[in-house]
C-alpha positions in Angstrom: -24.3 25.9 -64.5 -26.3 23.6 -61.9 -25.5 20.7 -61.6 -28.9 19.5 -60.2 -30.6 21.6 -63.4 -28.2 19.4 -65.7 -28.9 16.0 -64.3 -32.5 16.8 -64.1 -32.6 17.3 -67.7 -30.5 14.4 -68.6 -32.8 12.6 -66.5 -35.7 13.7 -68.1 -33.9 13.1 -71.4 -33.5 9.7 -70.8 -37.2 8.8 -69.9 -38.4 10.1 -72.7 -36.0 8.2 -75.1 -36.9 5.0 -72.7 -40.5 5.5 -73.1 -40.2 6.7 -76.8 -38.7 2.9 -77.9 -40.9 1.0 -75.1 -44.2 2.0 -77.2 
């Protein structure tokens, strides 16, 4: 497993829930 793949992902994860409730 990376580790800089995984956050990355979580990362990317997160935005899109952020900009998901923001509009």
């Amino acid at each position: 497993m990376d580790w800089e793949f995984t956050e990355d992902a979580a990362f990317l994860a997160l935005c899109d829930a952020f900009r998901e409730s923001g509009e």
